[in-house]
C-alpha positions in Angstrom: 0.0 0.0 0.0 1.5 3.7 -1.0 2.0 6.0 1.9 1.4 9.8 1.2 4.3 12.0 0.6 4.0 13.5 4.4 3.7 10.4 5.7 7.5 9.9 4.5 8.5 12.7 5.5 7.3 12.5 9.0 9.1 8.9 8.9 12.3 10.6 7.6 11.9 13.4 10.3 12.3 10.5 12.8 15.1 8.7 11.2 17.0 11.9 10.9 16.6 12.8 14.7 19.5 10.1 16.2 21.9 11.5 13.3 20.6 15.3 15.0 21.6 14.1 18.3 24.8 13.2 17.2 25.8 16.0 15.4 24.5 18.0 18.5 27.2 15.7 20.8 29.9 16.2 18.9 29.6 19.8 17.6 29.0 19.3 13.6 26.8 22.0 12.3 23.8 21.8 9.9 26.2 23.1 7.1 28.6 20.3 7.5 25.8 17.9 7.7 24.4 18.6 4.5 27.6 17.9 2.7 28.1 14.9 3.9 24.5 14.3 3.1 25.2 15.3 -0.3 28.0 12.7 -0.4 26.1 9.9 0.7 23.1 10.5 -1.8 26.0 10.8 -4.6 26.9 7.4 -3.2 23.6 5.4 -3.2 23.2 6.9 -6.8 26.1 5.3 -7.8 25.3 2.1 -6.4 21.7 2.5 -8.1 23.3 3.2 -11.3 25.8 0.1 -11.9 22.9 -2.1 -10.3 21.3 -1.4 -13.0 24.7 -2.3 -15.5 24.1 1.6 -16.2 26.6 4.3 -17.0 28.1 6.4 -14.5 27.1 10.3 -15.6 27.4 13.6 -13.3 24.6 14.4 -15.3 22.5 11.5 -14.3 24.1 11.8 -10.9 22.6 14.9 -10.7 18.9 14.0 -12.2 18.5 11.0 -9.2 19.7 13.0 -6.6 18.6 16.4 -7.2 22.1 17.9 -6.3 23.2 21.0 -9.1 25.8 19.9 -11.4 28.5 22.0 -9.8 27.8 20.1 -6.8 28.2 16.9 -8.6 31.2 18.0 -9.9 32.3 18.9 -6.9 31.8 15.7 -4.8 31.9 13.5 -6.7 34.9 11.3 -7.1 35.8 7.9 -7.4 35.4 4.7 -5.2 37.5 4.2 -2.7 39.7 1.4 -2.1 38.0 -2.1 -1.2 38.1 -3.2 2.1 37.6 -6.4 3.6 33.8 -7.5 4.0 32.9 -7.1 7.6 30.9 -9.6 7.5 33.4 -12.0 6.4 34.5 -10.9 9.5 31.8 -11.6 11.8 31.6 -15.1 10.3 34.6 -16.2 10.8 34.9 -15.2 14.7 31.3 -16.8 14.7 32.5 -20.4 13.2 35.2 -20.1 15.2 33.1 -19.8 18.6 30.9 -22.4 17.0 33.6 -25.1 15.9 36.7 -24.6 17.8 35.5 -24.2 21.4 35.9 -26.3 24.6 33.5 -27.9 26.6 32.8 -24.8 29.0 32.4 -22.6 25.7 35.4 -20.6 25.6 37.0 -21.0 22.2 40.2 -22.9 21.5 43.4 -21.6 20.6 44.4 -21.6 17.0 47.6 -22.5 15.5 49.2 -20.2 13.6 51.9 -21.5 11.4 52.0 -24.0 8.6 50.1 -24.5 5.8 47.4 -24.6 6.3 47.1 -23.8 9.8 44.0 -24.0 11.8 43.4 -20.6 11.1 43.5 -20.8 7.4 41.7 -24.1 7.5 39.0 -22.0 9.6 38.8 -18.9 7.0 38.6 -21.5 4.2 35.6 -23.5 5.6 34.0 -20.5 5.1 35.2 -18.9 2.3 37.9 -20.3 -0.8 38.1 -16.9 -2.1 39.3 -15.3 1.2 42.6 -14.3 2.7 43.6 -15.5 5.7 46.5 -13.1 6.0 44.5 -10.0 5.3 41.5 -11.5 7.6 44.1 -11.4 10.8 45.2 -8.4 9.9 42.0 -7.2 10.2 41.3 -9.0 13.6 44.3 -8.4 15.0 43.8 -4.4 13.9 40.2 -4.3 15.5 41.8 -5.7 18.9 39.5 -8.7 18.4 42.3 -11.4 18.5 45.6 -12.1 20.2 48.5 -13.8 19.1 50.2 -16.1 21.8 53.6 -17.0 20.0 52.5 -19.0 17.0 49.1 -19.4 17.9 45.9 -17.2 18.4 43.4 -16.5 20.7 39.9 -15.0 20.4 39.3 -12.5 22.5 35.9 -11.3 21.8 32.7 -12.3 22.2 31.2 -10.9 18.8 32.4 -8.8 16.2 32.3 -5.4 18.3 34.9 -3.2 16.7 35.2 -0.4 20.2 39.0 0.3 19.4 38.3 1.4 15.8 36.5 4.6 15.1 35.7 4.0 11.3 35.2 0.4 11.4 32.7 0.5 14.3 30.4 3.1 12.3 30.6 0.9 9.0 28.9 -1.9 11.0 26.6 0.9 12.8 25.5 1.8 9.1 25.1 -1.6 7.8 22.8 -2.5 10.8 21.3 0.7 10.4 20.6 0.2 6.4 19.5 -3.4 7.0 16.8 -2.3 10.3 15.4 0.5 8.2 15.0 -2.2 4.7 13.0 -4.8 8.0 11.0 -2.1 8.9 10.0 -0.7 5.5 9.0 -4.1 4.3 7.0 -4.7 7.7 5.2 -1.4 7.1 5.5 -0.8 3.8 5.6 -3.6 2.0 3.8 -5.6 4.6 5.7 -8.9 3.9 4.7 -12.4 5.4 6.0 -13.9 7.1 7.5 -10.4 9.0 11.0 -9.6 9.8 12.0 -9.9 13.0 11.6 -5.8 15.3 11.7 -6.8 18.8 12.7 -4.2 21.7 13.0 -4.8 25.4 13.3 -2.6 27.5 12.8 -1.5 31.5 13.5 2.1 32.8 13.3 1.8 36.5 16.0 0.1 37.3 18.8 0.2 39.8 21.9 2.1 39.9 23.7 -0.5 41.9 22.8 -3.6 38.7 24.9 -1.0 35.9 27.8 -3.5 35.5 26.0 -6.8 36.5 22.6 -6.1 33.6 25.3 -4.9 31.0 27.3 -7.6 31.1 24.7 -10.7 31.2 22.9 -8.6 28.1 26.5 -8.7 26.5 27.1 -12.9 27.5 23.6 -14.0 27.0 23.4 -11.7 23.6 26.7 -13.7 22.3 25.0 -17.5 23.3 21.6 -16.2 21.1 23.8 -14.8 18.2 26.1 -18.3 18.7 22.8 -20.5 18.1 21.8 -18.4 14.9 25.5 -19.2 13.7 25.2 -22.8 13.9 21.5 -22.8 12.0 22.5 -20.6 8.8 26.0 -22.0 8.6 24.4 -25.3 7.9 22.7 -24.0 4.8 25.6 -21.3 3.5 26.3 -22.2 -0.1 30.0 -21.5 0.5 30.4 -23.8 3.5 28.4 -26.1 1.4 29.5 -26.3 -1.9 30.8 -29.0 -2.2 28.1 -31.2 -0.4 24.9 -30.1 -3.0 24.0 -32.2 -5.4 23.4 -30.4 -8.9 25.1 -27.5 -7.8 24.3 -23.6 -6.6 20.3 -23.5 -7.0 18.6 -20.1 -7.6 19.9 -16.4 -6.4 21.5 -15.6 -3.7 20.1 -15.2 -0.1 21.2 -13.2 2.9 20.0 -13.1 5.9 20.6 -10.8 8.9 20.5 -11.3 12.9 21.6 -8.5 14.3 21.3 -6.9 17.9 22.4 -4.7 20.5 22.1 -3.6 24.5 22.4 -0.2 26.4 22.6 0.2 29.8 22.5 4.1 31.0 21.5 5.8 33.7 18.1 8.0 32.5 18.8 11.8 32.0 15.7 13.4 33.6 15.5 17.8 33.3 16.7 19.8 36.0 14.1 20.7 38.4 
């Protein structure tokens, strides 16, 4: 069912209020904001454009987006260097919690050396076409691994990127882009059956549980992402491959399970 124009607007109002907030915190100013706005339509464009096996123009840049040609010509410049898929990333630190732990659930320590190690042996279980070098690169640069002479050692629960500024705000706007797409479909579209939009949340609270609700939210969070792991592994084409008979059926299907906690103390108006 179509929505009327204000009703997208009102939605957009919304949507835009968090990224307000945030500019508010760290002192970025409505003029700065709309450049950077500007960039990011010129980006979707793009993306839009080659979807469609199209022709990159500034000209049709500028008929999508709306932006004046100067500011086309301006901004708009070309891609960036790739950089590794995170979420090649947060499936490898999820086979590994899944296939390489002990008993008690903490995961094993992975040789390092040789070829293949069990690292590389890991990477390639889930990918062929990945890099095992660049991949603990990555890790290690995210702070999400440890080497131990010639071994490694996980040391995080999930893929949380806190000791990198840029990575942790790609996977923000990934989870971001792929929340908004559930919720437009759920609304919008009105799929069946619906994607998954669950919130729980309790604002009366005590001061004294801060440390002890954040960090069960953070274990017991890991143990439900943990169980979805072991599920779509079991039906990834790549892990797969070579165990389907007749080969790769049909397109390609992703699916997404993603979550997050905050525990703050409430900020109530001076009295």
């Amino acid at each position: 069912m179509s929505q009327e124009p204000s009703h997208l607007f009102q939605a957009l109002r919304m949507l835009i209020r968090p990224l307000a907030r945030f500019c508010f915190k760290h002192n970025i100013r409505i003029q700065e904001f709309e450049e950077v706005a500007k960039l990011s339509f010129l980006d979707v464009a793009e993306e839009e454009i080659q979807f469609k096996n199209e022709s990159v123009s500034q000209s049709r840049l500028s008929v999508i987006t709306g932006l004046h040609r100067r500011d086309v010509n301006r901004l708009y410049v070309q891609e960036a260097e790739p950089k590794l898929s995170h979420n090649l990333l947060t499936r490898v630190i999820g086979q590994w919690r899944l296939t390489h732990s002990h008993k008690n659930g903490h995961p094993k320590r992975l040789s390092l050396e040789g070829r293949p190690s069990e690292f590389m042996d890991l990477v390639w279980s889930i990918s062929k076409d990945a890099n095992p070098y660049a991949v603990m690169f990555e890790l290690e640069r995210s702070g999400l691994v440890k080497r131990i002479g010639d071994k490694v050692d996980l040391i995080a629960k999930g893929f949380v990127p806190s000791k990198d500024f840029e990575l942790g705000f790609s996977l923000l706007a990934r989870d971001s882009n792929d929340l908004l797409l559930a919720v437009e479909e759920n609304v919008i579209t009105g799929v069946e059956p619906a994607n998954l939009h669950l919130t729980t949340e309790y604002d009366n609270l005590s001061e004294s549980e801060f440390n002890s609700v954040r960090k069960w939210l953070l274990e017991e969070g890991a143990k439900i992402h943990l169980k979805v792991s072991s599920y779509l592994s079991k039906l990834d084409r790549d892990a797969t491959q070579g165990k389907q008979k007749g080969g790769l059926i049909g397109r390609k299907l992703r699916a997404t399970f993603s979550s997050f906690s905050r525990v703050h103390l409430v900020r109530e108006p001076k009295k």
